[in-house]
N, C-alpha and C positions, 0 to 999 in steps of 0.2 A: 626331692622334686616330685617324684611320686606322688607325693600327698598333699601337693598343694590346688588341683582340681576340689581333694573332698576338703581341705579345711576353706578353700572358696565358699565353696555352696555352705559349709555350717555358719560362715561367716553373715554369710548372705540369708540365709535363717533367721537368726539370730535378730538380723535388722530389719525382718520382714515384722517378726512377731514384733518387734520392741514398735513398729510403726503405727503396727494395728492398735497397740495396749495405749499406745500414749494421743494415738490420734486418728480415736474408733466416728469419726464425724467429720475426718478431712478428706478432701479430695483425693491424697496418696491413697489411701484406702481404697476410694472407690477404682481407683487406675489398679492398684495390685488387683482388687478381688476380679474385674472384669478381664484383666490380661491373663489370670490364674483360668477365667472359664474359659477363651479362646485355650488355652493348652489342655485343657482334660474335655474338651467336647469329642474328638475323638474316641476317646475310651468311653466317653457314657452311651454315644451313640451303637458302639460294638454290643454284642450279643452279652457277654460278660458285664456289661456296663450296666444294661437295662435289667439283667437279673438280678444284680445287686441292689438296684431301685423299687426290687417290690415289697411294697408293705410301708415301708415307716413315707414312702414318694408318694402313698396314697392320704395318709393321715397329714402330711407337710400341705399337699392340693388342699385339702377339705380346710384346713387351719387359715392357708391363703384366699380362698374363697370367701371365710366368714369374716375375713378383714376386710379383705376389697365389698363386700357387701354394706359393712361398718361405715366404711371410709366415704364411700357414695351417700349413704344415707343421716353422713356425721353433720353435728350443729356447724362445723367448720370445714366442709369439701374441702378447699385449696389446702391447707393445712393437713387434712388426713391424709389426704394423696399423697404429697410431700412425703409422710412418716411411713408409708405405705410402699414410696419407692424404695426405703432407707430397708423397709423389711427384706424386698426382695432381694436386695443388694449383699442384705446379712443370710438368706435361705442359700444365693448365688457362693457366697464363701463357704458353706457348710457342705455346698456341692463337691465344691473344688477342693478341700479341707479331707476329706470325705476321699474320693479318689487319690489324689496325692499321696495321702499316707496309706493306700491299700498297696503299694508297690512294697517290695521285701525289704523287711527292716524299718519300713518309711515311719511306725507308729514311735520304736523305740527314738530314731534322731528328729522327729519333728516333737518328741516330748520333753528330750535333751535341750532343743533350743530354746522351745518355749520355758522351761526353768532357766535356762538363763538368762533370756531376755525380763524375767519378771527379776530374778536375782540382781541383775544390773543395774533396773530404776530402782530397786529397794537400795542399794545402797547409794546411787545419785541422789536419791529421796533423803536421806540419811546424813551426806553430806550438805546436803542444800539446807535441811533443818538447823545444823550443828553449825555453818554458816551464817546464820539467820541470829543464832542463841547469842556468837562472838560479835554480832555487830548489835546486836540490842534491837531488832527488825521483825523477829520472831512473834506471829500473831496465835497467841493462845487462849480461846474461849471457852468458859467452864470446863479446862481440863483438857480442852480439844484442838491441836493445832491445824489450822485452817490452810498451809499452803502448798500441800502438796502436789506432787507433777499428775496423781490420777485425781484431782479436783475435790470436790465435797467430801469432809471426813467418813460420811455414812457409805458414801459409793467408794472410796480409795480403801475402806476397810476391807467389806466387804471384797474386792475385787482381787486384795494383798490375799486375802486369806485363802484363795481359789490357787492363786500362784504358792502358797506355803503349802496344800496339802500336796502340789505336785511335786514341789521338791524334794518334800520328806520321802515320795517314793524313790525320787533319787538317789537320796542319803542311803537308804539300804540296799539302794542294787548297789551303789558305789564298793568296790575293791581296793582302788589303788587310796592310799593315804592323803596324796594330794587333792584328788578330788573330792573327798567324803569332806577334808578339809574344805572346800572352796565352796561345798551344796552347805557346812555346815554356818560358813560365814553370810551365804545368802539369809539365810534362816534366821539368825540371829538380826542380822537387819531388818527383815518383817518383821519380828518381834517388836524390836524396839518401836516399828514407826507404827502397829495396832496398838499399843500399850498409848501411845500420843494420839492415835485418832480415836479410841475410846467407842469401839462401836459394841453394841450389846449382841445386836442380831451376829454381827459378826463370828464375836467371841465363841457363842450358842452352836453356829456352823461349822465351826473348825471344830471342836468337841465332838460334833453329831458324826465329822468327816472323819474325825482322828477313830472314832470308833467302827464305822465302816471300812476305814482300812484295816483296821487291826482283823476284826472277822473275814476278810475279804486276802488279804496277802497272805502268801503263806512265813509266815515269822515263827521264828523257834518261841519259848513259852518266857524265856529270861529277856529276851526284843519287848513281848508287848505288855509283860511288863515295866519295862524302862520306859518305856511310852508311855504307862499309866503313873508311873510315879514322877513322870517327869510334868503331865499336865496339874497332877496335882500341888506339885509343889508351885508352879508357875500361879494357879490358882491363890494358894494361899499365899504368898507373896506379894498378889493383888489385894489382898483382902487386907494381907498386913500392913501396907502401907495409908496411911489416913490422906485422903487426897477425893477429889469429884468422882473417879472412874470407880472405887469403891463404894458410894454412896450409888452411884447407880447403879451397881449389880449388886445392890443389896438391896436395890427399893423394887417394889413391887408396881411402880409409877411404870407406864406404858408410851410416857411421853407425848401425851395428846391423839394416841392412836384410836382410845376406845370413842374419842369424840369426832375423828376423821370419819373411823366409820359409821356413827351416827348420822353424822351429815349426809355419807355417804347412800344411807335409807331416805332420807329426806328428797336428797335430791331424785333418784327413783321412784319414789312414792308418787311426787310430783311430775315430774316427766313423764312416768307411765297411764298417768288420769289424764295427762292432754293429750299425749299419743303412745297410745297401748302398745302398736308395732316397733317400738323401741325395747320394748321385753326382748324381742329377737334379737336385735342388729345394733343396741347399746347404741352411746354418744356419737362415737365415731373412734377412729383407731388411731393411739399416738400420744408417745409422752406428751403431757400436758393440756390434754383436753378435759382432765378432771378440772384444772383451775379455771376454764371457763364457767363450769358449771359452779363451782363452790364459791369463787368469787359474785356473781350473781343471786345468792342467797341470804337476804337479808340478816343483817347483822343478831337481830333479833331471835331469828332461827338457829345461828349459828351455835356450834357447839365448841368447835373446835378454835383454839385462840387466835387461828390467825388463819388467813389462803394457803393453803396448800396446792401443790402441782401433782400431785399424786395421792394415791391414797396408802400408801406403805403397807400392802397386802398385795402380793402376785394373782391371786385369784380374783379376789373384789376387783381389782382394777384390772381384769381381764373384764370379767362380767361386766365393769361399768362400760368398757371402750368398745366392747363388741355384742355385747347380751349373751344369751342364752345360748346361738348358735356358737357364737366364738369360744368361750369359756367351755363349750363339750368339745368342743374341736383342740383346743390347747390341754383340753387333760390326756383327749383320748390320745394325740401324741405325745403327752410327757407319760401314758402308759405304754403305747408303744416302746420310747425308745429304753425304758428303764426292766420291760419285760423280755424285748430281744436280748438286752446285756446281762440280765440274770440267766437265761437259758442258755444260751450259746457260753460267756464269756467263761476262761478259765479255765476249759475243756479241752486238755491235750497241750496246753502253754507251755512252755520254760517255765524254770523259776522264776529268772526277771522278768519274764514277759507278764506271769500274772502279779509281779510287784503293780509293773507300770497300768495294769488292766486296774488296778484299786486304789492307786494314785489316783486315774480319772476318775471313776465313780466316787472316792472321797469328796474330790473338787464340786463333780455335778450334785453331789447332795448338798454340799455347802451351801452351795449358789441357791438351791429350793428353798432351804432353812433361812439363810438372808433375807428370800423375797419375802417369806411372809411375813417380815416385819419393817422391810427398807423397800429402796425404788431397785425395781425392776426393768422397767418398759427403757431405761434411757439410753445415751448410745453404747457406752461399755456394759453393761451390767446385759446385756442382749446380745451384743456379737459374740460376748466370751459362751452364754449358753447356748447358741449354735453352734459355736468352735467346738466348745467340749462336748457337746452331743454328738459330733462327726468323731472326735475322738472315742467317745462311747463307745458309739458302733463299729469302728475300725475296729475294739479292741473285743467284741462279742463276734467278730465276722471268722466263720469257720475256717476262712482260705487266706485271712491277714496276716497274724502272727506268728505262725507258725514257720512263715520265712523268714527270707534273710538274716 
């Protein structure tokens, strides 16, 4: 009886994250994330609150600024504002994300949940495919099957892969057998559903991540080994198998990207000779304001084979959606938050605690390495890098982990 207070609330966790991951553009969202800031206005308002807001709350203003600057001055006002509330709504959860897990203990059980809430649609994902195969229903294109619960093969990759590197931190704080079992069953079913979605950037990211963990956690020499011989094998096993997803990490094709951002000049060149102050404050801000523009560009011009809604680059389609202020603003806090959690993080931890500190930093580089070749800007691929950025900095904060 005891313990049914805390298996409540993991419970309740557990369905908070799996809300967010499966339905980062519904209204449940937006009711958690604003009921989450009525309960931590309190503690940001306290003296302890506001001290923990200095520095990266200055870089997050200046980043909001050159959006809302963007958004006013976008080819599509109604539109940018829209995306513009959707931003704050995701900075509002990084708030609350942010304080919530600085309480003791709060990083290591809100990173508990959050693997299993991604554990649990991999294997709903998993079964809904293997459903799909016995009824003959199963939509597979070049290699790539198209129906899973986090949507587009390139964003459910990319997004699995985020939840895989967090797990794996799991797997190694894990002790008891059952569990290590249960993180290792999760794991295995992301496996299987990246191998069916077939993404490249993905692939790339989880590798870039598997490596940052490995320098970043403290693992004995025979651990990161087995981590090394275990991607390789997984590698060549891709490689051995004759099938689409081999032909594409063996081809040196870029998949129409060097022609997006061709366009993507074109369409600049021209916008900026009719009006030069969009150098500053770009198109406007907001998944999908790239397709306004590329669709309007004569076919004749066109490089790339078809409209696109993005330009499959985190940085070009910063700079396209907000120019020159925006793009300095979004680096200067992705230097921010990635230079606080090199200095601080790690100092004075547990063991598991600095597992879990390099679990997240796995994840956050993942998700960088993704951008630069998939969509960024859209609903999931943006909440989870505020989420994990709040994670970030929970886990470099010198007063966080060190409790509970």
């Amino acid at each position: 009886m005891k313990n049914l207070p805390l298996l409540f609330w993991n419970v309740l966790s557990v369905l908070v994250w799996g809300i967010l991951i499966l339905f980062p553009a519904s209204g449940a969202k937006s009711v958690l994330v604003w009921l989450g800031v009525c309960c931590v206005v309190p503690r940001v308002l306290s003296a302890r609150g506001k001290r923990e807001a200095v520095g990266i709350g200055w870089c997050i203003g200046l980043y909001l600024a050159a959006c809302s600057l963007s958004a006013f001055f976008s080819v599509d006002v109604a539109f940018s504002l829209r995306q513009l509330v959707k931003l704050i709504e995701n900075v509002a959860a990084f708030g609350v994300l942010y304080h919530l897990l600085l309480r003791p203990g709060g990083l290591s059980r809100g990173l508990v949940s959050f693997g299993m809430a991604f554990g649990a649609i991999a294997c709903l994902d998993v079964a809904f495919m293997l459903v799909q195969m016995a009824r003959g229903t199963i939509i597979i294109t070049d290699g790539r099957w198209f129906d899973s619960l986090l949507g587009y093969p390139t964003i459910a990759a990319g997004m699995y892969g985020v939840g895989f590197l967090v797990i794996v931190s799991h797997f190694f704080q894990s002790k008891v057998v059952w569990q290590r079992s249960g993180w290792f069953v999760c794991l295995l079913a992301i496996s299987v559903l990246l191998y069916r979605l077939q993404t490249r950037s993905a692939l790339a990211g989880i590798l870039i991540g598997l490596g940052v963990f490995m320098m970043r956690a403290p693992l004995r020499r025979s651990i990161r080994l087995g981590i090394i011989a275990a991607a390789v094998a997984v590698m060549l096993a891709m490689l051995a198998v004759p099938n689409v997803f081999r032909e594409r990490i063996l081809s040196r094709s870029l998949s129409d990207r060097r022609e997006i951002w061709q366009d993507v000049q074109t369409i600049l060149q021209t916008g900026y000779g009719e009006q030069p102050w969009r150098r500053l404050v770009g198109f406007g801000y907001g998944h999908r304001i790239f397709e306004r523009s590329h669709v309007s560009l004569p076919a004749a011009q066109r490089r790339a084979m078809r409209v696109y809604d993005h330009t499959h680059n985190v940085f070009i389609e910063a700079h396209f959606q907000t120019g020159l202020l925006g793009l300095l603003a979004f680096v200067a806090l992705l230097a921010a938050i990635i230079i606080k959690a090199a200095r601080n993080g790690m100092v004075g931890l547990a063991h598991q605690r600095q597992i879990s500190a390099a679990g997240v930093l796995a994840a956050f580089v993942h998700l960088l390495v993704y951008a630069q070749f998939s969509l960024f800007f859209s609903y999931l691929p943006i909440l989870l890098f505020w989420l994990l950025a709040a994670c970030l900095l929970v886990s470099a904060s010198p007063d966080a982990l060190r409790e509970g």
